[in-house]
Residue frames as a rotation matrix with the C-alpha (Angstrom) as fourth column:
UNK 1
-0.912 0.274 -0.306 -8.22
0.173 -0.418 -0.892 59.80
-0.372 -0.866 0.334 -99.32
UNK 2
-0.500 0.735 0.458 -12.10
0.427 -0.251 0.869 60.33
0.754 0.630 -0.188 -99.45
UNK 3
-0.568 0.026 0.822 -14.55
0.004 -0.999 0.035 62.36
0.823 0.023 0.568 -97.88
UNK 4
0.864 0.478 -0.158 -15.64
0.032 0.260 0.965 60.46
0.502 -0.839 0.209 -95.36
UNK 5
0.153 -0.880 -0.450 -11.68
0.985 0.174 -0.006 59.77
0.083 -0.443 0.893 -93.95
UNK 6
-0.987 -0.126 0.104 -11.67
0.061 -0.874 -0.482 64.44
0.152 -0.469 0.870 -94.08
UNK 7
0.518 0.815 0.260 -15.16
-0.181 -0.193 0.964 64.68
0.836 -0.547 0.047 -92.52
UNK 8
0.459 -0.350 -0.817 -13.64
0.744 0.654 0.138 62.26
0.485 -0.671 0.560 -89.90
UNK 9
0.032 -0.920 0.391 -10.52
0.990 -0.026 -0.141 64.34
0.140 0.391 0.910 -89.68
UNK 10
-0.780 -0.512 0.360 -11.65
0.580 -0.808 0.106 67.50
0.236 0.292 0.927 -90.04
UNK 11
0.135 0.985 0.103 -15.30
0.524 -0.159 0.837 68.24
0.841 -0.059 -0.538 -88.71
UNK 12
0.253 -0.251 -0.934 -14.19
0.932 -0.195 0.305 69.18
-0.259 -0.948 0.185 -85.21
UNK 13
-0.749 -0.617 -0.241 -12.17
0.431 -0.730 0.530 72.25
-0.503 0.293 0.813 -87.27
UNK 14
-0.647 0.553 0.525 -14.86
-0.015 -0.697 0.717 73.16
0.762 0.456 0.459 -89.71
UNK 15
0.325 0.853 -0.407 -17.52
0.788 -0.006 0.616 73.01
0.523 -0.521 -0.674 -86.75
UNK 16
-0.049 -0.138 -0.989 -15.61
0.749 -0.660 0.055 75.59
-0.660 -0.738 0.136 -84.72
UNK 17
-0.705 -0.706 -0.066 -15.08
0.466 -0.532 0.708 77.57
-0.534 0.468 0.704 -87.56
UNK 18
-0.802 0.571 -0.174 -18.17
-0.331 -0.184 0.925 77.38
0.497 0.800 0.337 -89.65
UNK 19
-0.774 0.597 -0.210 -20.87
0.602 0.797 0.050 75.70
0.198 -0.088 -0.976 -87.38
UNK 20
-0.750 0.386 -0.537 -22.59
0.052 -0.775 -0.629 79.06
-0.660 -0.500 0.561 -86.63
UNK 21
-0.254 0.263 -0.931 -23.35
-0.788 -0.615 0.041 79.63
-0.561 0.743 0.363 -90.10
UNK 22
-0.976 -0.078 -0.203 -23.65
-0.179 0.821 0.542 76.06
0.125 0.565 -0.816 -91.26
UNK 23
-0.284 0.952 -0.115 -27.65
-0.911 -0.231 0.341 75.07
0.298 0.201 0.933 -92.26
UNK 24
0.023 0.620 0.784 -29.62
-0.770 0.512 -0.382 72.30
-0.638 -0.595 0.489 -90.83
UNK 25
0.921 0.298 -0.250 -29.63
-0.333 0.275 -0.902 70.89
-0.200 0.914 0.353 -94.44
UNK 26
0.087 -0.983 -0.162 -25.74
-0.677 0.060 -0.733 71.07
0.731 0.173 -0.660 -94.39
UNK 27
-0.300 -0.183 0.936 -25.51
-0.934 0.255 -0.250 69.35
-0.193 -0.949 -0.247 -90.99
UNK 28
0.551 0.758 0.349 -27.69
-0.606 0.651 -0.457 66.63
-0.574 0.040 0.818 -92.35
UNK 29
0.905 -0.256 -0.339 -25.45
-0.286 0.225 -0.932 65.84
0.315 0.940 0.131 -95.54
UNK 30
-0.150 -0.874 -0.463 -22.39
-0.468 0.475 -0.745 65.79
0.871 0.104 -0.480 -93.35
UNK 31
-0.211 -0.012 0.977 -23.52
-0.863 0.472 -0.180 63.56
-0.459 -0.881 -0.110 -90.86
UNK 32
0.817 0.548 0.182 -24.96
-0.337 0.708 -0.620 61.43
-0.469 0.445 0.763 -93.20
UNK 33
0.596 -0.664 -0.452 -21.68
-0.759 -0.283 -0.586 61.35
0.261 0.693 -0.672 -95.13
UNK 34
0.299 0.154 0.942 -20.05
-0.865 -0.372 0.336 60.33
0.402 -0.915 0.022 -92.09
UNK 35
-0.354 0.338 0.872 -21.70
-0.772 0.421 -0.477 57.66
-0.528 -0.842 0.112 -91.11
UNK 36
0.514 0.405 -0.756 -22.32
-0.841 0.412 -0.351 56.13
0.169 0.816 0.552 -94.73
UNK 37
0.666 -0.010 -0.746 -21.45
-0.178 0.969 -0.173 52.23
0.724 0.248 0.643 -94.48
UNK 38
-0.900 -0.402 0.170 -20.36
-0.280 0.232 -0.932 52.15
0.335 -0.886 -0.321 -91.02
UNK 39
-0.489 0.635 -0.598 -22.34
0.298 0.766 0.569 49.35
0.820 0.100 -0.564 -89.38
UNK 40
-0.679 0.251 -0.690 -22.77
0.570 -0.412 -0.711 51.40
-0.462 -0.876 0.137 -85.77
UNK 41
-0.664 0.612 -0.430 -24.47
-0.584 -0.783 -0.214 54.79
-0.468 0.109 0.877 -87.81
UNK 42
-0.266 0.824 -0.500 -26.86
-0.947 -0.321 -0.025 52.49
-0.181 0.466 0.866 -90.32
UNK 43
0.371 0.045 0.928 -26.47
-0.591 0.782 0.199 49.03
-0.716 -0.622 0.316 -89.63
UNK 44
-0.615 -0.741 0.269 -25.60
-0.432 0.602 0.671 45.53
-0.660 0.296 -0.690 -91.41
UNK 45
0.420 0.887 -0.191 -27.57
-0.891 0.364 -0.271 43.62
-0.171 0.284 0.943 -94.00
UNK 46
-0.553 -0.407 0.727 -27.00
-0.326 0.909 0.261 39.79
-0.767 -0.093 -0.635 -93.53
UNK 47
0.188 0.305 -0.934 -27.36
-0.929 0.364 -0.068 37.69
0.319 0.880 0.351 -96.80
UNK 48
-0.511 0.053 0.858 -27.58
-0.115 0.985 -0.129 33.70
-0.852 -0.165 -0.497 -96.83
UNK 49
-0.136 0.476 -0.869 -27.92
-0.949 0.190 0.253 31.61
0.285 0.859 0.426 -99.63
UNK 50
0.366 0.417 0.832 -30.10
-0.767 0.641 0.016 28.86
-0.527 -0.644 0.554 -98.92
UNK 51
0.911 -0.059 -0.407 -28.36
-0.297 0.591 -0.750 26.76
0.285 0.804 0.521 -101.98
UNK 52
0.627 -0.676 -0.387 -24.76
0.218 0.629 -0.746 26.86
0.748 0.383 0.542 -100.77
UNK 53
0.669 0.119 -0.733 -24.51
0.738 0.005 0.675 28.60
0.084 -0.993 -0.085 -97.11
UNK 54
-0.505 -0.832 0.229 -22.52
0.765 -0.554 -0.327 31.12
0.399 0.010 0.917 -98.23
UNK 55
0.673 0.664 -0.326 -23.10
0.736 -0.646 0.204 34.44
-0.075 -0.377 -0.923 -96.06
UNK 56
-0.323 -0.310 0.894 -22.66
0.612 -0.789 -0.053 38.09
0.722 0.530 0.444 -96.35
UNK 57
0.213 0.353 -0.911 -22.43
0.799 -0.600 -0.046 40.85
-0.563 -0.718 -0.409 -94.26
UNK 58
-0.551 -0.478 0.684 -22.33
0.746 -0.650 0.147 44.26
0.374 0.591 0.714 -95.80
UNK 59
-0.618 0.052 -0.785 -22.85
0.422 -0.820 -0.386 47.90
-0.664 -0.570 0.485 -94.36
UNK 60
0.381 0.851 0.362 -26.06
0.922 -0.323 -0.211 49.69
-0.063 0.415 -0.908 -95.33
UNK 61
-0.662 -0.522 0.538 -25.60
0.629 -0.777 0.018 53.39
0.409 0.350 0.843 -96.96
UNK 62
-0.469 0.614 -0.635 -26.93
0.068 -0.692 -0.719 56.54
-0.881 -0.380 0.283 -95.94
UNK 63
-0.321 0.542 0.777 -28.45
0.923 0.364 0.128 57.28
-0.213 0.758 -0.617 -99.34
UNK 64
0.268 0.069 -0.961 -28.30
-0.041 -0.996 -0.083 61.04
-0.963 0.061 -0.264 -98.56
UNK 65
0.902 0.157 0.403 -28.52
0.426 -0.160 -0.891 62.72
-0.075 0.975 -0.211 -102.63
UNK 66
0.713 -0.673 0.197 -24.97
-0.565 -0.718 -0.406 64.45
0.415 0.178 -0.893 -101.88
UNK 67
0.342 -0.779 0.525 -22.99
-0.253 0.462 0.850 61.61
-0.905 -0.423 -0.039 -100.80
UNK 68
0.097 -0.464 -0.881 -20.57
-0.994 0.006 -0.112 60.50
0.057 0.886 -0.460 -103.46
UNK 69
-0.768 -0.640 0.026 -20.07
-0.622 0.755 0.206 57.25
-0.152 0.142 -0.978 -102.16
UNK 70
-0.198 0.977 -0.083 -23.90
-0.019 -0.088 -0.996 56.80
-0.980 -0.195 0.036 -102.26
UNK 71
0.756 0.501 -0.422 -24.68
-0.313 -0.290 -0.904 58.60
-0.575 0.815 -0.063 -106.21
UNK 72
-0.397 -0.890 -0.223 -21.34
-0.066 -0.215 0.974 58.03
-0.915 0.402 0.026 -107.57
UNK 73
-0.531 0.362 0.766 -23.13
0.687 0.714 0.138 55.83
-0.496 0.599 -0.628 -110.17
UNK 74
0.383 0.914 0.137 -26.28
0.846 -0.287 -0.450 57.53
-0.372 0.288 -0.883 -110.70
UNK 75
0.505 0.340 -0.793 -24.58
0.102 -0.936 -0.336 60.84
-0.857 0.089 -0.507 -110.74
UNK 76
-0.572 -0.818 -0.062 -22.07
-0.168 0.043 0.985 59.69
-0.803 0.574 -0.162 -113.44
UNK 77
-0.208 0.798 0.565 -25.58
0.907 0.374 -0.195 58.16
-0.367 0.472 -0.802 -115.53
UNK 78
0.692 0.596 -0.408 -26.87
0.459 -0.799 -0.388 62.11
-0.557 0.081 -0.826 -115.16
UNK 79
0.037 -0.677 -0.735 -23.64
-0.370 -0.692 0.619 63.65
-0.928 0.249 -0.276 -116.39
UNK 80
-0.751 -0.313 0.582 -23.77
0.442 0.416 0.794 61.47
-0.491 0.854 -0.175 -119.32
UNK 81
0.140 0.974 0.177 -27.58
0.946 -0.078 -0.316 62.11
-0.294 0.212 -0.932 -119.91
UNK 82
0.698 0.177 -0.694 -26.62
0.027 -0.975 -0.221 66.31
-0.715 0.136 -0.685 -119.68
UNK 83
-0.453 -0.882 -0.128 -23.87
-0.078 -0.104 0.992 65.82
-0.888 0.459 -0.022 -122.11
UNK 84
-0.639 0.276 0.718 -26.22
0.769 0.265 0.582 64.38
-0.030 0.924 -0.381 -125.03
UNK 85
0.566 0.789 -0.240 -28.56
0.717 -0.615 -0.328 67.60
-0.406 0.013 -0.914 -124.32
UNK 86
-0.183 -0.935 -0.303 -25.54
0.445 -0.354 0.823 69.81
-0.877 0.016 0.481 -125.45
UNK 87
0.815 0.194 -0.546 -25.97
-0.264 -0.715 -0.647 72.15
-0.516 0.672 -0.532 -128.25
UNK 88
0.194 -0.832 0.520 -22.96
0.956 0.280 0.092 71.73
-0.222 0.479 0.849 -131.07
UNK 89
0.731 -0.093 0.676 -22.18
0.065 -0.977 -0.204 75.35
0.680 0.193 -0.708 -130.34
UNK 90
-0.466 -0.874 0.134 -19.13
0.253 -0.277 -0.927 76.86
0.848 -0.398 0.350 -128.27
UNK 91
0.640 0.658 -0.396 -19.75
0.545 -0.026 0.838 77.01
0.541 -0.752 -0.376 -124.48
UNK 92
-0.242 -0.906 0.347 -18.43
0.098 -0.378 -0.921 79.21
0.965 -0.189 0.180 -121.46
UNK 93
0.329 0.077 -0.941 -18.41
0.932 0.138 0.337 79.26
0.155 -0.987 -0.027 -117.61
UNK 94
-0.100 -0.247 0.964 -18.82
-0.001 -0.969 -0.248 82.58
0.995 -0.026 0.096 -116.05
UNK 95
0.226 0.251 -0.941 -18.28
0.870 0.383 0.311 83.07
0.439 -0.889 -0.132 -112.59
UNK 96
-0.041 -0.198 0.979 -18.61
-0.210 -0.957 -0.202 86.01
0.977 -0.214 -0.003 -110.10
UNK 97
-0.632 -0.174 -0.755 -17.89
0.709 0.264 -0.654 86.26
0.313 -0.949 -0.043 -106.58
UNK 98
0.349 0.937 0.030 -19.99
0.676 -0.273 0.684 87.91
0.649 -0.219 -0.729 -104.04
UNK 99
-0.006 -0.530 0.848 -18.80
-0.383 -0.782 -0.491 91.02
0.924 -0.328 -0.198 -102.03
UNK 100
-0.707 -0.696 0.127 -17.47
-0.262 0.091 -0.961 90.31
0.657 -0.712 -0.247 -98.96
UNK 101
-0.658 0.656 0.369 -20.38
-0.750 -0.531 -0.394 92.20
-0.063 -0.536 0.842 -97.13
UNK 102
0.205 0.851 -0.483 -23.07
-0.871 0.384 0.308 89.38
0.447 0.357 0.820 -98.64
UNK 103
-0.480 -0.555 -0.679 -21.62
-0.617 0.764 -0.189 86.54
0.623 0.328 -0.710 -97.77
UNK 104
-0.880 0.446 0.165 -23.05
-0.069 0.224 -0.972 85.92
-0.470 -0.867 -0.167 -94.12
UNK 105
-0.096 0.995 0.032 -26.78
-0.606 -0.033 -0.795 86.91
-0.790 -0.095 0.606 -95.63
UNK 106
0.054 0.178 -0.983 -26.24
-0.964 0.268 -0.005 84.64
0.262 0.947 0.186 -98.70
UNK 107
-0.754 -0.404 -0.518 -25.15
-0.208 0.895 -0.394 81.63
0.623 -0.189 -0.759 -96.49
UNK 108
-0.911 0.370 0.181 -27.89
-0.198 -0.008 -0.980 82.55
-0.362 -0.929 0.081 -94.25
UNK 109
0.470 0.882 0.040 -30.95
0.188 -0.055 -0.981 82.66
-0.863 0.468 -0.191 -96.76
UNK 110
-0.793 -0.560 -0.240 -29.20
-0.062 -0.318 0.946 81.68
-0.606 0.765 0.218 -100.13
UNK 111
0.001 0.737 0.676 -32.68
0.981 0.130 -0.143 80.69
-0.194 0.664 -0.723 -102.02
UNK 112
0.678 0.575 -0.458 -33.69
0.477 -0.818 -0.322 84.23
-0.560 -0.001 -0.829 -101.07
UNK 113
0.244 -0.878 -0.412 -30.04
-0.274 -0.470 0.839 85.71
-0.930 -0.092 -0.355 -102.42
UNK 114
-0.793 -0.608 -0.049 -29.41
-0.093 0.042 0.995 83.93
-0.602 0.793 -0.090 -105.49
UNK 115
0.038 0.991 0.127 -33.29
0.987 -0.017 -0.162 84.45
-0.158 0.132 -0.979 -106.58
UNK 116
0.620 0.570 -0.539 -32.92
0.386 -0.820 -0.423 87.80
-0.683 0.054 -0.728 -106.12
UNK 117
-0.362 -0.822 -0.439 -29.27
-0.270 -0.358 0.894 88.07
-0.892 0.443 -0.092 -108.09
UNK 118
-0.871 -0.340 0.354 -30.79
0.114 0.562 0.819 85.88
-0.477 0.754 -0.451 -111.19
């Protein structure tokens, strides 16, 4: 299963649920998602080689920076790249949750919100 086959699937459910609160920016990323290499949402590029008539059809991507099926590559290039930046010291991952209350104004205006926490 990938994330276009639960977009598919499941948008109808997060849209009742979450579309209030979902950004313009979000909305973009999963439409784009979507619609990545389906020939109806971004069409077809036709190859032909003029040497041996062989031809190609092949769906065009959305190229949105948060598709996976889009960056996989690239984003696997970056993860290598931040690995070699690594100190040879012990690391840790710290993680806090926001109170309930915040949640709405952090989803609503997170720049402002996690700007003002950091």
């Amino acid at each position: 299963m990938n994330l276009q086959t639960l977009l598919h699937d499941y948008l109808p459910a997060y849209t009742a649920r979450y579309g209030s609160v979902t950004t313009p920016a979000q909305w973009s990323a999963l439409h784009a998602m979507l619609g990545c290499r389906r020939a109806a949402h971004y069409g077809i590029l036709s190859l032909h080689c003029t040497q041996c008539d062989w031809q190609g059809h092949h769906p065009l991507s959305c190229g949105h920076r948060a598709c996976p099926q889009c960056h996989q590559h690239s984003n696997a290039l970056w993860s290598e790249r931040q690995c070699l930046k690594l100190l040879p010291v012990p690391y840790f991952l710290l993680t806090f949750t926001l109170p309930r209350q915040l949640h709405h104004l952090a989803r609503a205006h997170p720049r402002q919100v996690y700007t003002r926490l950091f």
